[in-house]
C-alpha positions as CSV (number, residue, x, y, z in Angstrom):
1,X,34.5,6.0,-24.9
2,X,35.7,7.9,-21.2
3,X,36.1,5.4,-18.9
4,X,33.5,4.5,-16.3
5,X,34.9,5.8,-12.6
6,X,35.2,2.7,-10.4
7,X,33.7,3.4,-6.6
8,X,33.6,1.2,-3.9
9,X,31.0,-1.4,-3.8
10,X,30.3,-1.4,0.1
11,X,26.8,0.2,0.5
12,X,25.3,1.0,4.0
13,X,22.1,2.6,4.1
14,X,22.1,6.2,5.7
15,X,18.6,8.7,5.9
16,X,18.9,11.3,3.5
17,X,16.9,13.9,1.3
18,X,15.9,12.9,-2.3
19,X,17.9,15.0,-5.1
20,X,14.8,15.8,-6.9
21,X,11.9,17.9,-5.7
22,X,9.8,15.4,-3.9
23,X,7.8,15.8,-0.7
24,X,8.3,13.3,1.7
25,X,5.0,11.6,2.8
26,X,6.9,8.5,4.9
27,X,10.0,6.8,6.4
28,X,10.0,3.0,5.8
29,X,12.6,1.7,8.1
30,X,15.8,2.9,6.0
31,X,13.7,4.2,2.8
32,X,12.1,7.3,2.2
33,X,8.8,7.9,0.6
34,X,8.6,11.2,-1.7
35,X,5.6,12.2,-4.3
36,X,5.6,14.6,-7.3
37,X,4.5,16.1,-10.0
38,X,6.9,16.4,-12.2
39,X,7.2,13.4,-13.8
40,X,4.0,11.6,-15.9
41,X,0.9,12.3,-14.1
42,X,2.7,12.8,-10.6
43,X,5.0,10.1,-9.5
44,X,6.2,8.5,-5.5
45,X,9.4,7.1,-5.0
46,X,11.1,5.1,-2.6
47,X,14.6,6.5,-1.7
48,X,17.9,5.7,-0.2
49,X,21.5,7.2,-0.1
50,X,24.1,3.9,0.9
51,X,26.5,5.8,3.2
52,X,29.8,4.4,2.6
53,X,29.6,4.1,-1.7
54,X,27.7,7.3,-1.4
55,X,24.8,6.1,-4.4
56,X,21.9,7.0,-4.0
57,X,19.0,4.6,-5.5
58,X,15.3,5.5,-6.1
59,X,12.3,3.1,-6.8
60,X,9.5,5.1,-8.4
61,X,6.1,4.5,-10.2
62,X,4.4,7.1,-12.5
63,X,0.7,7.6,-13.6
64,X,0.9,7.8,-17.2
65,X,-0.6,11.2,-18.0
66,X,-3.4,10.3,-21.2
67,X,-4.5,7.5,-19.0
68,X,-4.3,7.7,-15.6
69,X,-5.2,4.1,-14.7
70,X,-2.0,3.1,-16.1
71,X,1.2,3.1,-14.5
72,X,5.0,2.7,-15.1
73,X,7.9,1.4,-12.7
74,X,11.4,2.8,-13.0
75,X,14.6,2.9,-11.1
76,X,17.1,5.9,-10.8
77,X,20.8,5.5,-9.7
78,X,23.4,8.5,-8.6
79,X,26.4,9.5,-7.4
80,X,28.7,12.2,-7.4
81,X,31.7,10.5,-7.9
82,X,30.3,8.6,-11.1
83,X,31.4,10.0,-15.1
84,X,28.5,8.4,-17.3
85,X,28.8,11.2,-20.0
86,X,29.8,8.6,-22.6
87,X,27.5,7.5,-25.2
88,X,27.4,3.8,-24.2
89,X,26.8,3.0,-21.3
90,X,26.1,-1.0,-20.2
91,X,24.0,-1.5,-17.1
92,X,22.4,-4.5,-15.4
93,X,21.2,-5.6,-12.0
94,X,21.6,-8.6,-10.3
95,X,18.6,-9.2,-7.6
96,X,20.0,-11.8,-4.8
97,X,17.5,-12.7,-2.5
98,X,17.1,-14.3,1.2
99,X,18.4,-17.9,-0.1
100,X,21.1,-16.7,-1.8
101,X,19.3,-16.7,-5.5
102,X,20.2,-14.8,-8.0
103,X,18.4,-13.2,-10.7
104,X,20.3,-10.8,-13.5
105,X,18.4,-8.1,-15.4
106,X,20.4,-6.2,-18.3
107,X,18.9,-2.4,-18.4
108,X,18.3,-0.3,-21.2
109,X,19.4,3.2,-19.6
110,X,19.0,7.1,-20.3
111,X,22.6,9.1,-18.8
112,X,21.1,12.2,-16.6
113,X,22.6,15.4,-18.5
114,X,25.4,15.6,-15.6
115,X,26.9,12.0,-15.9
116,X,26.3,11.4,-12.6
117,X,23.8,8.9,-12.8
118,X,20.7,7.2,-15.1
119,X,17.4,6.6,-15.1
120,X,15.3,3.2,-16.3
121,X,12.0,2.3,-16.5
122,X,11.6,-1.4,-15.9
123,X,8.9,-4.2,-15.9
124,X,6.8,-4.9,-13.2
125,X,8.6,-8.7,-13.0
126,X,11.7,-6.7,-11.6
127,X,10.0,-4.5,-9.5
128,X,8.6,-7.3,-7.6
129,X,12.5,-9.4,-7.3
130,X,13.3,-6.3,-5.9
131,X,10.7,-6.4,-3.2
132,X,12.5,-8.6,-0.2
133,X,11.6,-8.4,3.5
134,X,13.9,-7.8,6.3
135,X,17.6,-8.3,5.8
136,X,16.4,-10.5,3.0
137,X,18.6,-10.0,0.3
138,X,20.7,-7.2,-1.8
139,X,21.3,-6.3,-5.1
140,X,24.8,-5.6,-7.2
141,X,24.8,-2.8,-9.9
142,X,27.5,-3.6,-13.0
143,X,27.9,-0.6,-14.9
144,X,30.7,-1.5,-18.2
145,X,31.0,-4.6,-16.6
146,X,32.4,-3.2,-13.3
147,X,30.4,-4.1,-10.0
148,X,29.8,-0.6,-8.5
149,X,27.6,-1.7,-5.8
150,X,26.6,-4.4,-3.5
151,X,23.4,-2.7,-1.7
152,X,20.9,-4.1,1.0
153,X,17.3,-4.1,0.0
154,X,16.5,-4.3,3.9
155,X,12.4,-3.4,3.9
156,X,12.1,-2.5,0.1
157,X,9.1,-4.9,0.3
158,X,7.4,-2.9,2.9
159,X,8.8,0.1,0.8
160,X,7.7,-0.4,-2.4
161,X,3.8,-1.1,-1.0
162,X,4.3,2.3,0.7
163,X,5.3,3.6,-3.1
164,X,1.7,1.7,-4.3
165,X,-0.1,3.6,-1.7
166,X,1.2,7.0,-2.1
167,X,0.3,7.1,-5.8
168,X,-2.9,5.6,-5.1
169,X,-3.6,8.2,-2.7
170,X,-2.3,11.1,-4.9
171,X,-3.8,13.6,-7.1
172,X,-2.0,15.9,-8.4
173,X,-3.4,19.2,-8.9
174,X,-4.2,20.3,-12.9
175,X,-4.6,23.0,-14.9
176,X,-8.1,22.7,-15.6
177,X,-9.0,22.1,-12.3
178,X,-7.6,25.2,-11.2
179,X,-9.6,27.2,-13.6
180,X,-12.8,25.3,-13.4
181,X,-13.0,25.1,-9.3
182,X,-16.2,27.0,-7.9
183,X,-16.1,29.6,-5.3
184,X,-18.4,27.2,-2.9
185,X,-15.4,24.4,-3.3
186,X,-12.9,26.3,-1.7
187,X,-11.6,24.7,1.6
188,X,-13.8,26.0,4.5
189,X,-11.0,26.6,7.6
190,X,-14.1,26.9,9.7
191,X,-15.9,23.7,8.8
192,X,-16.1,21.4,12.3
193,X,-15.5,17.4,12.1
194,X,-15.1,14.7,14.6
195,X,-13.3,11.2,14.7
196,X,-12.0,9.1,16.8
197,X,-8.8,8.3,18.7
198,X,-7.7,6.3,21.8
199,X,-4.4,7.0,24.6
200,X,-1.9,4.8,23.4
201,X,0.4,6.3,26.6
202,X,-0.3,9.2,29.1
203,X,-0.3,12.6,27.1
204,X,-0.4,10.5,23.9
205,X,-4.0,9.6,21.5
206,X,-3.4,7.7,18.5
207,X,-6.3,8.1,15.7
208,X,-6.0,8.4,11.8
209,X,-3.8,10.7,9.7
210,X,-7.1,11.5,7.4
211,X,-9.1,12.7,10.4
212,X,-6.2,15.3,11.4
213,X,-5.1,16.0,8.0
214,X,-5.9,19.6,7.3
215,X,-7.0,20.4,10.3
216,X,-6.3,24.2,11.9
217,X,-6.9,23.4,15.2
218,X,-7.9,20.0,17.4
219,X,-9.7,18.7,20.5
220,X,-10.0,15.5,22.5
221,X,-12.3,15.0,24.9
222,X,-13.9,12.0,27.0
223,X,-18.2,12.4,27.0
224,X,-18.7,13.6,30.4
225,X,-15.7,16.3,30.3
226,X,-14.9,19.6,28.9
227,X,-12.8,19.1,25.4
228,X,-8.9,20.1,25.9
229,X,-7.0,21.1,23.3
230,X,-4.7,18.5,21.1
231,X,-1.4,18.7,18.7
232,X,0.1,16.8,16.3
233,X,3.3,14.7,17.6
234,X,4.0,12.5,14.6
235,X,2.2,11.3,10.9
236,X,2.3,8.3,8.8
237,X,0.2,9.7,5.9
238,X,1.0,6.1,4.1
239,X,-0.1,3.9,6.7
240,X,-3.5,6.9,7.7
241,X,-1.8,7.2,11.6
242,X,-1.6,10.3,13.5
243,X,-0.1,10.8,16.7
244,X,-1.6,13.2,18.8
245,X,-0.2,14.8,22.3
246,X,-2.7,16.2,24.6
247,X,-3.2,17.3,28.3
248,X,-6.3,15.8,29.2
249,X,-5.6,13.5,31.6
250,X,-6.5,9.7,30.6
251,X,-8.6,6.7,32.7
252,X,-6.7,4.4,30.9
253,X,-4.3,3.6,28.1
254,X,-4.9,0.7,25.1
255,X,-3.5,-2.7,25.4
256,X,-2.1,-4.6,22.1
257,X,-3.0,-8.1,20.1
258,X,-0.6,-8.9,17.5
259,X,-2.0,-11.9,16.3
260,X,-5.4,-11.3,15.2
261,X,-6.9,-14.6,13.9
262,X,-9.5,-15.0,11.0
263,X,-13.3,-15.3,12.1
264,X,-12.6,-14.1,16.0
265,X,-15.3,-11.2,17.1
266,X,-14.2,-7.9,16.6
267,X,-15.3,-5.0,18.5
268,X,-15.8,-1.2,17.7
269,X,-16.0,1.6,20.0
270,X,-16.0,5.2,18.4
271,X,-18.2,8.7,17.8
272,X,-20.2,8.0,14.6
273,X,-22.3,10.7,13.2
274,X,-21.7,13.1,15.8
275,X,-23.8,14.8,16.9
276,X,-26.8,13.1,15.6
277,X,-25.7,9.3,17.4
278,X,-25.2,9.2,21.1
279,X,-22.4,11.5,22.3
280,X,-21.9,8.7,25.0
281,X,-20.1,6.7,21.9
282,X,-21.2,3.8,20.0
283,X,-20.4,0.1,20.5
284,X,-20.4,-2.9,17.7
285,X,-19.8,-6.1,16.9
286,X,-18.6,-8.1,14.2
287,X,-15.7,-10.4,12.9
288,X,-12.8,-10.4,11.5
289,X,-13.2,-11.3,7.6
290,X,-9.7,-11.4,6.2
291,X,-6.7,-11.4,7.5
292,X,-5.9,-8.4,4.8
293,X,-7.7,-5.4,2.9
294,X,-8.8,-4.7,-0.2
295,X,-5.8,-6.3,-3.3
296,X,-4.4,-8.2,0.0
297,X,-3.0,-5.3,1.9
298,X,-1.4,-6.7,4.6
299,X,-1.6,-3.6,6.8
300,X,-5.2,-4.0,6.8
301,X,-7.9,-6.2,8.4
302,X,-11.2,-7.0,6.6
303,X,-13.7,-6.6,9.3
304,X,-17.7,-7.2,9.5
305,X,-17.6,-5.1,12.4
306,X,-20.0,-2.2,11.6
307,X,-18.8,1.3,11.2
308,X,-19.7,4.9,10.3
309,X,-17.8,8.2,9.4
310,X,-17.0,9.3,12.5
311,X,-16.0,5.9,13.9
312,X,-12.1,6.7,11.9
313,X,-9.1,6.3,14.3
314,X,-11.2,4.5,16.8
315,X,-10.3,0.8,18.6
316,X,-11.0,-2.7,17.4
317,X,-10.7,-5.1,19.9
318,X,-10.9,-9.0,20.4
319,X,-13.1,-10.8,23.0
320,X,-9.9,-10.4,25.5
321,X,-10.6,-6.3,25.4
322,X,-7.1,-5.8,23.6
323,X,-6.7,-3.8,20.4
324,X,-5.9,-5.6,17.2
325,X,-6.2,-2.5,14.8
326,X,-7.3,0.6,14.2
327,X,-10.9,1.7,12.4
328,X,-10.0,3.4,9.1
329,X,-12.1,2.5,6.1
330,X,-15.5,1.5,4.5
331,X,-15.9,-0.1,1.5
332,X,-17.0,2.4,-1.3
333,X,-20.4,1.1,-2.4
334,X,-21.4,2.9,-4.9
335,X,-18.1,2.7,-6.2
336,X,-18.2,-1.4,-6.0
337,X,-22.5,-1.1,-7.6
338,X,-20.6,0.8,-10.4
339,X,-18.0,-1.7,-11.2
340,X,-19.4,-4.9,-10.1
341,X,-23.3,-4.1,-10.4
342,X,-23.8,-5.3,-6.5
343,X,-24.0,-3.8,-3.6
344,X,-21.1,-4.7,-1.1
345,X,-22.5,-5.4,2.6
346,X,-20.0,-5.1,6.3
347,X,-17.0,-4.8,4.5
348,X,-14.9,-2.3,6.6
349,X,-11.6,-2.6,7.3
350,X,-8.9,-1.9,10.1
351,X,-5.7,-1.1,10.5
352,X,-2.9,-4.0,11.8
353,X,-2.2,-3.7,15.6
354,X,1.6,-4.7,14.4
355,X,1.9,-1.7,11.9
356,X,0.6,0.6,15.1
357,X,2.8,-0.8,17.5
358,X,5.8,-0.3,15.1
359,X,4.8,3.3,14.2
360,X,4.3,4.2,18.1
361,X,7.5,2.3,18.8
362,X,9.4,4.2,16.0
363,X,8.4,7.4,18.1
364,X,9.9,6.5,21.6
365,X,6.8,5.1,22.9
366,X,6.6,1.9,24.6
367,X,3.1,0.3,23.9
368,X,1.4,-2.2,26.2
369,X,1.0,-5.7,24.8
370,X,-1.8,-7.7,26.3
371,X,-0.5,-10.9,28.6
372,X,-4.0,-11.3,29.4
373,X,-6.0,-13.2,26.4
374,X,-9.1,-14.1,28.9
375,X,-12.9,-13.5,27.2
376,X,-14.8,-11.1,28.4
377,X,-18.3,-10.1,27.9
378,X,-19.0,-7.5,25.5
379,X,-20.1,-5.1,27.8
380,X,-16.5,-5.2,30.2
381,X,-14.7,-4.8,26.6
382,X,-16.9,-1.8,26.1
383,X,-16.5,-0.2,30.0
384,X,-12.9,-1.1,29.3
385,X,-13.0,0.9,25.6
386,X,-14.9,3.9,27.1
387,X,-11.7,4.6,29.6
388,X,-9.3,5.1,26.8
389,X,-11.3,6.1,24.0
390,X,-11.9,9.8,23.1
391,X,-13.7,11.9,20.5
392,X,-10.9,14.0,18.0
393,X,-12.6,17.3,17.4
394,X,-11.4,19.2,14.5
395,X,-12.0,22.7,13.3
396,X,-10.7,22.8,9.7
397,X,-10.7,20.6,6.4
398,X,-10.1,16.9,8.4
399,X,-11.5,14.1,8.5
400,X,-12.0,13.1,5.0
401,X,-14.0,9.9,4.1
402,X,-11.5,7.3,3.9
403,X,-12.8,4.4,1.5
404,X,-11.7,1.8,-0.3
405,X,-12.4,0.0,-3.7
């Protein structure tokens, strides 16, 4: 057997571009989040490279491809410096986590063709001792019984939902649709939409990634003003944000809740069903249901509060006029009559003010956090929404319907 090459077992986390072919959808704090296609039914993986040991470590789950409701988890270790071309090759994993508890998984591994690394698929159990919060634990990779690697799993919870999300969210393309599609459902580059969106910072309007998406050109524009013309600044397809930069000047800029509390009103102002509602915006009222979405997302609110296509990327606010998420989703209802034989009623949900405030943070912006937690009347919380709340025009393929279930 050729001996295993012993590395250094110091691992510091360092950005860097996935070996294989992936497209990068989102960064989560150290990881990077790649889907595609070449792997089952289309696959996303969570990435890192550890500076110092130079490993790079992948956690990835693919949609089997004869049944696409069924999905696998695997992991993928490499590095340059490592000789694996012998025949046996013992590998396990030893998860610590925040307390100092440790949990050992032996792994039945395939060698890449190169030597330089291997490839597992694992059970969900390990996947989720694997998924630790902020500087909350590591893990140590023994390969023929030599540690090779003591590696922080800083964020891999939040990075392994984000891996969830992206294959939830992605379809890769097929054969036989290819060859099936009609002429009438090509992409129509002239098609017009509209959303919603709100300044987060002078020069800056935050709505969702899905209403910008595929868009060829963009407006924003206040009611009573002429529309001025919009780019995008930054995209986080996983958590549906979109940061847009803009020259119309702004009344005012949104102030942040991040402690939104189960039951409290919750208030929408947005431009459903343009242009058949008011063009002067729409405002409603509801509550917050749950303090998560649908299979306990925590980046999501449940909210009563109703809310129409057009209303996406839009404010929700509490009875002090500060915004405690963004307007993203309804419930699918025909989706839920299929499957449950009932029709769902106000279930919409919201994106968390603290996953916004991180994202605009993460891009040099400094958001304002309400000080002020005084109740207002509804109506000052909608004058105070109308002054930083805008209508996102699109000319293009945007604003898809976003729904859940």
């Amino acid at each position: 057997m050729k001996k295993f090459l012993l590395i250094t077992t110091a691992c510091v986390a360092l950005f860097a571009t996935p070996a294989f072919a992936a497209e990068k959808v989102a960064e989560v704090g150290p990881w990077l989040i790649g889907k595609e296609e070449g792997l089952g039914a289309g696959a996303c993986f969570a990435h890192i490279s550890y500076k110092q040991s130079g490993t790079r470590f992948y956690i990835g789950q693919a949609r089997d491809p004869n049944n696409h409701d069924v999905t696998a988890w695997s992991l993928v270790f490499r590095n340059d410096k490592w000789n694996l071309l012998a025949k046996d090759v013992e590998a396990s994993i030893e998860i610590v986590d925040a307390n100092n508890k440790h949990k050992k998984w032996n792994l039945t591994v395939t060698m890449e063709k190169e030597g330089h690394g291997f490839f597992v698929w694992v059970k969900k159990e390990l996947i989720d001792s694997m998924a630790l919060d902020k500087n909350g634990g590591r893990f140590k990779l023994i390969v023929n019984k030599h540690e090779v690697g003591n590696c922080s799993l800083d964020q891999s919870a939040a990075a392994i939902r984000a891996v969830v999300n992206c294959l939830q969210n992605y379809s890769p393309p097929t054969k036989e649709a290819k060859s099936d599609a009609k002429p009438e459902e090509k992409k129509d580059e002239n098609k017009e939409s509209s959303g919603t969106g709100f300044f987060v910072a002078p020069g800056f309007v935050l709505t969702n990634h899905h209403v910008i998406d595929e868009c060829r050109s963009m407006w924003v524009k206040y009611p009573q003003y002429r529309k001025v013309e919009a780019y995008v600044n930054s995209r986080d397809a996983t958590n549906d944000l979109a940061l847009l930069s803009t020259k119309l000047p702004n009344d005012d800029v949104a102030k942040f809740s991040l402690g939104p509390r189960l039951g409290e009103s919750a208030y929408a102002f947005g431009f459903p069903l343009a242009p058949f509602l008011s063009k002067e915006g729409n405002f409603t009222i509801g509550n917050v249901s749950a303090l998560t979405g649908g299979n306990d997302d925590s980046r999501y609110l449940q909210i009563s509060t109703p809310i129409q296509q057009g209303n996406s990327g839009g404010p929700l606010l509490n009875d002090a006029g500060a915004v405690i998420g963004v307007t993203s989703e309804k419930l699918n209802a025909a989706r839920m009559q299929d499957y449950y034989g009932d029709i769902p009623q106000n279930v919409n949900f919201a994106i968390q003010s603290a996953i916004v405030v991180n994202f605009l943070t993460s891009k040099g912006l400094t958001p304002k956090i309400a000080t002020d937690q005084a109740r207002l009347e509804p109506f000052y919380i909608a004058d105070a929404a109308k002054k930083f709340t805008v209508q996102v025009l699109c000319i293009g393929e945007g604003h898809k319907k976003a729904a859940a279930g």
